[in-house]
C-alpha positions as CSV (number, residue, x, y, z in Angstrom):
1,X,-13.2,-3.0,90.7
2,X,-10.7,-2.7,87.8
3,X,-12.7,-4.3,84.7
4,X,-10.2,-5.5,82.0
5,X,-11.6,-6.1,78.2
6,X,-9.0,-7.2,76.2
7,X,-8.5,-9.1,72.3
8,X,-7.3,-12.2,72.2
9,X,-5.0,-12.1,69.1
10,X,-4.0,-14.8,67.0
11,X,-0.1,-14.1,67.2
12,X,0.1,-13.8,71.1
13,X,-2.7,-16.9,72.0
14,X,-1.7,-18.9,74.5
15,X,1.6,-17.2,75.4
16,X,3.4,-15.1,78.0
17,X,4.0,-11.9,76.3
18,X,-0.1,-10.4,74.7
19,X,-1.7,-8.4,76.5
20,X,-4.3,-11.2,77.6
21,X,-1.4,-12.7,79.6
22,X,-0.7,-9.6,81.2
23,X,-5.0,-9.3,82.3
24,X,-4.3,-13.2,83.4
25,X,-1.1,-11.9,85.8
26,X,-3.1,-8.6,86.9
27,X,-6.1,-11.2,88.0
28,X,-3.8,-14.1,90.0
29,X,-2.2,-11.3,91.8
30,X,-4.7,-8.9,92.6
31,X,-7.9,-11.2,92.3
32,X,-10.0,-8.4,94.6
33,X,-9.1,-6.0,92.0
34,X,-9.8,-7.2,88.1
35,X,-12.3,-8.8,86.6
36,X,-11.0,-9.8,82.8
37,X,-13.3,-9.7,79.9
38,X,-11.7,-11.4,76.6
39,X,-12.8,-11.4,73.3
40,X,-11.9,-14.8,71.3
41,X,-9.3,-14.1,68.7
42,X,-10.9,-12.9,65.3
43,X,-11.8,-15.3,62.2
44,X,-12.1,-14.7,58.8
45,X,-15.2,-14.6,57.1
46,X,-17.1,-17.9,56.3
47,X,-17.3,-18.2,52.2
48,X,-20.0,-17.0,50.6
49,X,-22.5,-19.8,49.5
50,X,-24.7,-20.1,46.3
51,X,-24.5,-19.6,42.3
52,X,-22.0,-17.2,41.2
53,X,-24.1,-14.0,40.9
54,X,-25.2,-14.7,43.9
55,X,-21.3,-14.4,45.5
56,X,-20.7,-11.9,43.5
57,X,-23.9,-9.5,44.7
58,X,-23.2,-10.3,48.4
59,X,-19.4,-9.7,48.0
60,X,-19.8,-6.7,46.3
61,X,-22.3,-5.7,48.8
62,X,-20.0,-6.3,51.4
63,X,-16.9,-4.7,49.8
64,X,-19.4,-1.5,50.6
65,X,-20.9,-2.0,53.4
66,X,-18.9,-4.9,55.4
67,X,-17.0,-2.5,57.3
68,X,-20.3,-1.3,59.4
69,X,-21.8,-5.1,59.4
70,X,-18.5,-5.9,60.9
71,X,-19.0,-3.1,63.5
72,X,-22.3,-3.6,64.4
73,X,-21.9,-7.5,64.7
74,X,-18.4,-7.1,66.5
75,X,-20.5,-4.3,69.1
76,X,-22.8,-7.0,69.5
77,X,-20.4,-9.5,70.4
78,X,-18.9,-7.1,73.1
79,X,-22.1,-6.3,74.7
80,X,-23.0,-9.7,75.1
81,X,-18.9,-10.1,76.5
82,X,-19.4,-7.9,79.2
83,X,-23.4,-8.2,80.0
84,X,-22.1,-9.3,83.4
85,X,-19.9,-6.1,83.9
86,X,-22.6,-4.2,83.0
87,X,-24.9,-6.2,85.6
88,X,-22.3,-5.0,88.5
89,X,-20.9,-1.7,87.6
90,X,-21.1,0.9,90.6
91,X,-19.9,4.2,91.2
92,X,-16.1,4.6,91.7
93,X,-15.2,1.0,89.3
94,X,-12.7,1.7,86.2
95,X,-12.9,-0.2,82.7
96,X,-10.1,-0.6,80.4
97,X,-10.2,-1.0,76.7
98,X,-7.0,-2.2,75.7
99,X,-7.3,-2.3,71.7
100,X,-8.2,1.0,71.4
101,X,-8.2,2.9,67.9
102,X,-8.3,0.0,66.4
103,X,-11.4,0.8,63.7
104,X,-11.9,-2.9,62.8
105,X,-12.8,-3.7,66.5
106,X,-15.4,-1.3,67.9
107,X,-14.1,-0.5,70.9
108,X,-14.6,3.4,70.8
109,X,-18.7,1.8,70.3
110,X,-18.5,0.2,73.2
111,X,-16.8,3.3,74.9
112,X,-19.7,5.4,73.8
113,X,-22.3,3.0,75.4
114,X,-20.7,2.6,78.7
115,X,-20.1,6.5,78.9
116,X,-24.2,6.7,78.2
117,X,-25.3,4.0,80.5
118,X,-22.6,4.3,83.0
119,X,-21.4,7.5,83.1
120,X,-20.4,7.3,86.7
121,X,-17.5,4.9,85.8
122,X,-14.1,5.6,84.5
123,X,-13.2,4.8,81.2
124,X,-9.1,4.1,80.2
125,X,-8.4,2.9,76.8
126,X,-5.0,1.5,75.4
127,X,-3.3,1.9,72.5
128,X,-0.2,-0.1,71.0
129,X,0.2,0.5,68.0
130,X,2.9,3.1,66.2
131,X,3.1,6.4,64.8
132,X,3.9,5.2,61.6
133,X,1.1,2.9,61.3
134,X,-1.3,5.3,62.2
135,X,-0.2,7.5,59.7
136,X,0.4,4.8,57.2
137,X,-3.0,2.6,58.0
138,X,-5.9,4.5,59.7
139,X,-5.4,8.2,59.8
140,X,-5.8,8.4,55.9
141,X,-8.7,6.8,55.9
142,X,-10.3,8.6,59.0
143,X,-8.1,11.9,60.0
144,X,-9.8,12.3,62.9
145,X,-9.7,9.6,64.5
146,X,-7.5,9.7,67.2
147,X,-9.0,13.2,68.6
148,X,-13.0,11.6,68.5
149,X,-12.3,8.6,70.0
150,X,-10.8,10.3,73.1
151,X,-13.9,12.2,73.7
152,X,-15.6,9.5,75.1
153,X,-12.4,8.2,77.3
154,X,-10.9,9.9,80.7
155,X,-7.8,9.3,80.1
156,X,-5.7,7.9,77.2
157,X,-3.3,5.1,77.9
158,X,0.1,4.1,75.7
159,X,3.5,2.1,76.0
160,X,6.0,5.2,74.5
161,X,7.0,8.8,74.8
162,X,6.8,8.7,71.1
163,X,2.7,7.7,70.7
164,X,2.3,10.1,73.8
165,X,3.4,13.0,71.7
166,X,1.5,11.9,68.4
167,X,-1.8,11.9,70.3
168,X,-0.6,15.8,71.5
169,X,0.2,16.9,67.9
170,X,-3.4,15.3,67.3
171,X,-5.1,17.5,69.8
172,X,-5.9,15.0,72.6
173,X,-5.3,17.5,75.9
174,X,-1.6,16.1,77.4
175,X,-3.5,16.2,80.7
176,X,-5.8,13.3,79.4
177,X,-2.7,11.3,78.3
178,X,-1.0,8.5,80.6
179,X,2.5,7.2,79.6
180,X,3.2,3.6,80.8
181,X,5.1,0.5,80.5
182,X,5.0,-2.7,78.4
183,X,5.3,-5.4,81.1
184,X,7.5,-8.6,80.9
185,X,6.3,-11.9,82.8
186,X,9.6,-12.4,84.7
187,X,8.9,-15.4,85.9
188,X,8.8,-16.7,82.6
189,X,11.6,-14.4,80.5
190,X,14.8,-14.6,82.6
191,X,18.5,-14.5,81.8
192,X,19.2,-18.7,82.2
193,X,20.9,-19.5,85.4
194,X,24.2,-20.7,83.9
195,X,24.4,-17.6,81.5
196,X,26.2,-18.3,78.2
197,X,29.6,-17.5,78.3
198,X,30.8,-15.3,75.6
199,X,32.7,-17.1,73.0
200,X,34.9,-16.5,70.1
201,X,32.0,-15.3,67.8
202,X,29.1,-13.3,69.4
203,X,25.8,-15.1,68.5
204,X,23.0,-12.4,67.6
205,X,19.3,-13.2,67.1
206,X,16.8,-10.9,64.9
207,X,13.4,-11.5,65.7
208,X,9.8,-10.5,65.3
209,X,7.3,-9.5,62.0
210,X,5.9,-6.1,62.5
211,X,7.4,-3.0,61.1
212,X,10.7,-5.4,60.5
213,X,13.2,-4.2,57.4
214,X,14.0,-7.3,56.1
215,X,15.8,-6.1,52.9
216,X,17.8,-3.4,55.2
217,X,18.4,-6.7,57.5
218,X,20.1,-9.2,55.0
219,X,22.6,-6.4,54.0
220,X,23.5,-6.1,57.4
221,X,23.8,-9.9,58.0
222,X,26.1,-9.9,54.4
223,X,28.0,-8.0,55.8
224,X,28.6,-9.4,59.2
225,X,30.5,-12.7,58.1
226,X,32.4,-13.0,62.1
227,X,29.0,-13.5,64.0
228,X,26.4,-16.4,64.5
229,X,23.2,-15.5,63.4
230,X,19.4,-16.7,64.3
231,X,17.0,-15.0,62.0
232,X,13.6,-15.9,63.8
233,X,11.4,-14.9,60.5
234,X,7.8,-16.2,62.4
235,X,5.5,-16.3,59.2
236,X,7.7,-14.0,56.9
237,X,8.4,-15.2,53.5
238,X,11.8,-14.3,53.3
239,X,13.8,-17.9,53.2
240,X,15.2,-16.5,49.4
241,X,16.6,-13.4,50.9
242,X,19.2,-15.3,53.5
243,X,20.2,-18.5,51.1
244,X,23.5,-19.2,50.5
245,X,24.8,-17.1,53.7
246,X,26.6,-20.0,56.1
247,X,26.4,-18.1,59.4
248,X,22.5,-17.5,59.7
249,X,20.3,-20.3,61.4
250,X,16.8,-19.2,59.7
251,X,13.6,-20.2,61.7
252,X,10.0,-20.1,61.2
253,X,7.0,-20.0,63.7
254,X,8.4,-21.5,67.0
255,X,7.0,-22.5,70.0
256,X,7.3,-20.1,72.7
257,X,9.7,-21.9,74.8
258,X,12.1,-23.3,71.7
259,X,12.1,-19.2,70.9
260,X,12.9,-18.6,74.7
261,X,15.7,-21.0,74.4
262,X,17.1,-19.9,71.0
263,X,17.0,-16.2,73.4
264,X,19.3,-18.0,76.2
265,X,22.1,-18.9,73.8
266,X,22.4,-15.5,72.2
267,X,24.3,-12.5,73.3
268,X,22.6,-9.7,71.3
269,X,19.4,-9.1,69.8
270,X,18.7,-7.3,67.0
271,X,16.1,-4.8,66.4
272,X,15.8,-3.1,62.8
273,X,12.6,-1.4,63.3
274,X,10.9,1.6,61.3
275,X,9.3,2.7,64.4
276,X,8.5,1.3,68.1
277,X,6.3,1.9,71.0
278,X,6.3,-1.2,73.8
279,X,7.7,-4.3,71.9
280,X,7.3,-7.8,73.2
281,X,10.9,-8.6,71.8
282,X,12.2,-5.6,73.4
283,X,10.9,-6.0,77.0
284,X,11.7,-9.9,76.7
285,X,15.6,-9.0,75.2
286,X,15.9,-7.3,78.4
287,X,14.7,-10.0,80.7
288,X,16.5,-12.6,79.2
289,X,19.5,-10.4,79.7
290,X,20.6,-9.4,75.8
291,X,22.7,-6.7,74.8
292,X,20.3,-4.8,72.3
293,X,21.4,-3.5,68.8
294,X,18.6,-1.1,67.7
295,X,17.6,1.6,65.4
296,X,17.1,4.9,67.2
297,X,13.1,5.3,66.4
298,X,10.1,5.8,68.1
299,X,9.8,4.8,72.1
300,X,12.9,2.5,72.0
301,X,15.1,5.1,74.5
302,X,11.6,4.3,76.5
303,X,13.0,1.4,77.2
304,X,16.5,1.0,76.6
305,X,19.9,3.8,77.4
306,X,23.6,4.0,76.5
307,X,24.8,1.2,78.6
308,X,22.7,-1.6,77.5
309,X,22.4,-0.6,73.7
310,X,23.7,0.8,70.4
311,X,21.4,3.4,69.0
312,X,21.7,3.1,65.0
313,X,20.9,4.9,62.4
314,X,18.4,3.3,59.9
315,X,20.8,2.5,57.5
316,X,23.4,-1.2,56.8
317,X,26.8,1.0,57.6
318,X,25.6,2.3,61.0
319,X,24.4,-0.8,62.1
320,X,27.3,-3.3,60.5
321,X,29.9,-0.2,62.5
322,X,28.1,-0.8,65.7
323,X,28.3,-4.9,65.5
324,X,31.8,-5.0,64.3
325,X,32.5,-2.6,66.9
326,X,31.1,-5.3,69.8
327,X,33.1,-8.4,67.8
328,X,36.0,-6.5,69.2
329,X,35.3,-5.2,72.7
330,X,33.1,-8.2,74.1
331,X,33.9,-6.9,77.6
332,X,31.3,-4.2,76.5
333,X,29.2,-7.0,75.4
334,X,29.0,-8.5,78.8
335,X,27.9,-5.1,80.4
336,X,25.5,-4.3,77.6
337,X,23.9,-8.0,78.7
338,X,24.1,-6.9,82.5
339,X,22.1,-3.6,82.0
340,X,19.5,-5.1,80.6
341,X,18.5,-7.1,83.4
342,X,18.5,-3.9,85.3
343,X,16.8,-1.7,83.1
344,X,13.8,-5.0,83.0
345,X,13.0,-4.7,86.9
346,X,11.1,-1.4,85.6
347,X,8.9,-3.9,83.5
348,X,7.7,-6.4,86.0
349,X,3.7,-6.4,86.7
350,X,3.7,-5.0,89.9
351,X,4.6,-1.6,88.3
352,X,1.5,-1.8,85.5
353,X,-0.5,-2.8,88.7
354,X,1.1,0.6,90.6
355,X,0.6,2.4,87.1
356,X,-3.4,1.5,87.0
357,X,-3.9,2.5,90.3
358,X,-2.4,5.8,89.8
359,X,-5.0,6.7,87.1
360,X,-8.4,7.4,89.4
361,X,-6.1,10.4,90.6
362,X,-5.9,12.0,86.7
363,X,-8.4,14.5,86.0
364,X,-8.3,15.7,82.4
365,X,-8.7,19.4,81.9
């Protein structure tokens, strides 16, 4: 048995592109196979009752200390979680972890018990997140993270060539290291079936929050006056930045299906990123069948080649070349958009499931 535990995040509840979705998929079609184990999406901290000195004692103490009460009580939570798993486990069963390295949510803690009490089982972890914000967010605070909490793991899981490497240069063995995927629910994300002939102006829609340029992304849209843009800012402040521009159609936090729609009507989508490994607007620009306008960093040539994007430089004149460029050759446009649908068939579940049940043959050195 495949054991899945998995966070429920705030920013992918409910829809059909976090990785709880992808557990749900994994569990309808191979229901022999997985067992899923979620953890209900984090909330903040209850205030802090009582007289002032009070509040200010127990917030100082927690400024200090919170991080391990947050550990401990977050361990707690995951051993009650997965008392049943524990309650079955047997000799040849597999457990993901897939929020690993996170150090707000204890997973490496968890790792540690079930390599104690289990030590017959296999042990895969996940990680998602980016170079850049390992070396911008965790690795200053703890250097060593990435290297001790492998120890406990057999073998190391990520979404890009790029995070593979990193985890290399941070001493994890390449022979404990597992390169896979993001998957796309294609049942959900497809190109419409009456795709959107290309008109006169080339609509292009800029979407997502994390590791997004925004000020690197208006100059570009100044600059691109012949194009119809949909800036999809989610919970971004950043309404100043695009006012007084006529061809941008701003949006807040949508629904997943209005977002999915706002997709169908577009030709290209936009990616300024300062680094990537697997990216839910990536995978799902493919299924819905966009040409991609990116900036070469991180995993993107992962998951995207010559024929279905233009690799940018990280900079307003390479990218404003590369869209002027498609306002004039739109029969490259429609191939770009073609490509992508091939290049998604590599993202559908079946090859996660193939993926996962490659891993009992990987022994690490």
């Amino acid at each position: 048995m495949k054991y899945l535990i998995v966070q429920d995040w705030q920013s992918t509840h409910g829809n059909h592109a976090g990785m709880v979705h992808m557990c749900e998929m994994l569990k309808e079609k191979w229901p022999e196979e997985y067992e899923i184990f979620v953890k209900d999406s984090p909330k903040s901290s209850k205030p802090i009752s009582g007289n002032w000195l009070k509040r200010k004692l127990i917030g100082k103490y927690r400024y200090y200390k919170g991080m391990y009460y947050k550990k401990h009580t977050c361990l707690q939570n995951y051993l009650s979680l997965c008392q049943p798993m524990f309650e079955k486990l047997k000799e040849g069963d597999e457990v993901f972890l897939l929020e690993y390295l996170l150090p707000d949510e204890p997973q490496y803690s968890l790792a540690m018990y079930i390599r104690k009490k289990f030590p017959f089982v296999r042990i895969y972890a996940l990680s998602h997140l980016t170079k850049s914000y390992f070396e911008q967010s965790i690795v200053k605070k703890t250097p060593n993270i990435v290297y001790e909490w492998s120890k406990p793991i057999d073998v190391m899981l990520t979404l890009g060539t790029s995070l593979t490497q990193y985890f290399i240069e941070k001493n994890v063995p390449a022979s404990k290291l597992s390169t896979g995927f993001h998957y796309v629910d294609s049942d959900y994300y497809h190109a419409p079936s009456m795709p959107k002939v290309i008109g006169d102006r080339l609509t292009i829609i800029s979407m997502g929050m994390m590791q997004r340029d925004y000020s690197l992304l208006v100059d570009v849209v100044r600059k691109c006056t012949d194009v119809n843009w949909v800036i999809c800012r989610g919970l971004k402040k950043v309404d100043d930045l695009f006012k007084d521009i006529p061809n941008v159609e701003l949006k807040g936090f949508l629904p997943e299906n209005e977002l999915r729609d706002l997709m169908g009507e577009a030709d290209l989508s936009l990616n300024i990123m300062d680094d990537t490994v697997g990216s839910n607007v990536i995978t799902t620009s493919l299924a819905m069948g966009l040409g991609l306008i990116v900036t070469d960093v991180g995993s993107i040539r992962d998951y995207c080649d010559e024929q279905n994007a233009a690799f940018c430089k990280n900079e307003t004149q390479s990218i404003v070349d590369a869209i002027n460029y498609l306002c004039t050759h739109k029969d490259k446009v429609g191939g770009m958009k073609q490509h992508s649908l091939v290049l998604s068939q590599k993202l559908h579940i079946e090859n996660v499931h193939k993926w996962f049940n490659a891993l009992k043959a990987q022994r690490a050195n």
